[in-house]
N, C-alpha and C positions, 0 to 999 in steps of 0.2 A: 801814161804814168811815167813819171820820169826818174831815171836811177840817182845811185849816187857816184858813178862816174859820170852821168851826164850832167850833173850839177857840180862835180866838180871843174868839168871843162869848158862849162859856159863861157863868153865869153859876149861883151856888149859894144854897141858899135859909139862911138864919141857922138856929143850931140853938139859942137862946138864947144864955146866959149865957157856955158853954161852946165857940161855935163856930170856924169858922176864921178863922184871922187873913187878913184880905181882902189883905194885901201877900205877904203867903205863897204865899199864891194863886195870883195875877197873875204875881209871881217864876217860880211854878212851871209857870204857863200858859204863860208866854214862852220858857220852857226846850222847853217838849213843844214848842210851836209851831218855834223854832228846828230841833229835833232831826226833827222830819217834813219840814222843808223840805230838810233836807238828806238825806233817805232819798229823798225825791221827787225830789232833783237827781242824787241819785247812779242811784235807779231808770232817770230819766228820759237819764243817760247810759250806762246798762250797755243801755238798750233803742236807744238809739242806736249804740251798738256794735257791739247784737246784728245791728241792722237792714247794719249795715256787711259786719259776719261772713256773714249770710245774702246777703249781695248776694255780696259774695267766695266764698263757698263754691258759688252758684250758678255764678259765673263759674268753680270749679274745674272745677266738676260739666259745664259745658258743655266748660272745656279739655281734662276728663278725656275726655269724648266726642270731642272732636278727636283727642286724643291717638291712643284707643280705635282710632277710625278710621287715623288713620295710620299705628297701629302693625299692625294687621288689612290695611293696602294695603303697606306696608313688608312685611310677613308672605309676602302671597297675591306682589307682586312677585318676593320674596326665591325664592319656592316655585316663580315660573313662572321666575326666572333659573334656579338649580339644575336646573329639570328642563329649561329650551332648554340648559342648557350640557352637561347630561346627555346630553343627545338628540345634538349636537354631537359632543362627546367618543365617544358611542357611532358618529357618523358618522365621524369622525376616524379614530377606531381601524378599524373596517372598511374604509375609503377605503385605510386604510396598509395592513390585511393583503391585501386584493384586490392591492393595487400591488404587493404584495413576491409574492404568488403568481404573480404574472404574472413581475417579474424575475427570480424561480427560475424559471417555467417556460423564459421564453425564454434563459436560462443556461444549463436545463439541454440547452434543442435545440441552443443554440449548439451548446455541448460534442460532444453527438452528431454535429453536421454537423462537427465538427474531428478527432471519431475515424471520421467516414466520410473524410472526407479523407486523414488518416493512413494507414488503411487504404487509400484508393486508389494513395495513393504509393507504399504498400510493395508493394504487386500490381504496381505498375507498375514498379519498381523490380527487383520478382523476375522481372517478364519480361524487363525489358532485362539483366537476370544473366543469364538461360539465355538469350535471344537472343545477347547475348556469349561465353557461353557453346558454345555450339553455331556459330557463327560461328568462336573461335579452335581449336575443332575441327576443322570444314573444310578451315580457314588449317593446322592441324598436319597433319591427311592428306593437301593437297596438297602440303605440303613433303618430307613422308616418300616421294612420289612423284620428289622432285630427285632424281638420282645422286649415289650417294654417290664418294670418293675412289675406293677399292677395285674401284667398277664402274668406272671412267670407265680406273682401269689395266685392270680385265680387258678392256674395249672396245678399249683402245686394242692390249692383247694379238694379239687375236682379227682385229683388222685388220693387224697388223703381220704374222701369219703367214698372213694373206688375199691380200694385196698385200705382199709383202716388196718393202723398199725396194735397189736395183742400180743403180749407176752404168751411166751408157748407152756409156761408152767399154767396158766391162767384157761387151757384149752382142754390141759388132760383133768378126768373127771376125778375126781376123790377116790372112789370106790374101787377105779383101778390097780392101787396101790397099797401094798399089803402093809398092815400096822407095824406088826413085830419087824418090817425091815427099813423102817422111815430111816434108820440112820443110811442104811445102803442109798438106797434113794436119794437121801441128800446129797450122797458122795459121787454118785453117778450123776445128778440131776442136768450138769452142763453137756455131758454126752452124751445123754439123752434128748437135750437143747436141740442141740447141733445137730445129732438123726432126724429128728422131727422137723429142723428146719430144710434139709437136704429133701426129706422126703414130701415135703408141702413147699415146696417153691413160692407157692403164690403167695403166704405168708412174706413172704420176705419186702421190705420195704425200699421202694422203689425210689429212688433220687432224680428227682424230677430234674429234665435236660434243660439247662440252661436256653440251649438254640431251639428249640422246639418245634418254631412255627419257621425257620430258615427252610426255605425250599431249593435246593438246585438240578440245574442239568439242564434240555436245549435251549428253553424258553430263558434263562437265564445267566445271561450274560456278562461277563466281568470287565471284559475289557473294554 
């Protein structure tokens, strides 16, 4: 490969009569020379470019490798978020079905301890019914025990022809009592009433007991 000091120094040997014209020459050496200088400047800045390019591309090549890496830790991060939020969510969601099986279950004992309640109130309920029950029974057979109208006349019947009621002036005989002192007599006749009625009890008329046929004591119970 030939410089451009060697092309400037060329030099051609005469071919006689007929050779080159030496300005020809020269003209044409200063042209070549020109036109390699400027291949060498232009080489000499495409190799400086290149060198540019290659340091830049280097510089890619190592940001590619950051990149690389970050996007491989952004990746594996991305991978262990998703799976702690997985893990999470999957605790979440258990933590809430445990909790709600526990609030159904204890809803549903509630409930239970509210229909044994129910049920105890209605038992207790049906007993104080037949306690009531059987109490205003009692209450009705000892009244059916009272005397009715009906007896209380036939008692009072039954005594009026036991004890028939007689005036006590109507008892003493006539002849007991002396003429000449009828007016005495007369004036005495009610304490004389009274003695006769003190001294004959049984005469005296009897008021017949409303309760009569009311019977009480063990057999007969109130409460």
């Amino acid at each position: 490969m030939l410089t451009i000091d060697e092309i400037r120094e060329i030099s051609f040997r005469r071919a006689g009569k007929n050779g080159y014209n030496a300005a020809d020459v020269d003209d044409f050496i200063d042209e070549v020379t020109a036109t390699v200088e400027q291949l060498i400047a232009e080489k000499n800045d495409c190799v400086r470019k290149m060198d540019i390019l290659a340091t830049k591309i280097e510089q890619y090549r190592e940001d590619e490798e950051t990149v690389r890496n970050a996007l491989l830790t952004s990746q594996k991060l991305s991978d262990t978020t998703i799976k702690e939020a997985k893990n999470k969510a999957d605790y979440i969601v258990k933590s809430a079905e445990k909790k709600s099986r526990a609030i159904l279950t204890e809803a549903e004992m509630a409930t239970e301890r509210e229909k044994d309640k129910f049920e105890a109130l209605h038992a207790e309920t049906a007993k104080l019914r037949s306690e009531i029950l059987a109490l205003y029974k009692k209450h009705i057979a000892m009244v059916e025990e009272f005397p009715k109208e009906e007896d209380v006349k036939k008692k009072r019947a039954e005594l009026d022809e036991k004890y028939p009621f007689e005036p006590v002036e109507n008892m003493i005989p006539a002849d007991e009592a002396p003429a000449d002192n009828a007016e005495q007599t007369a004036d005495v006749q009610p304490d004389t009433a009274d003695d006769d009625v003190k001294i004959r009890p049984e005469l005296k008329r009897e008021k017949p007991d409303k309760f009569g046929k009311l019977k009480f004591g063990d057999n007969y119970d109130v409460e």
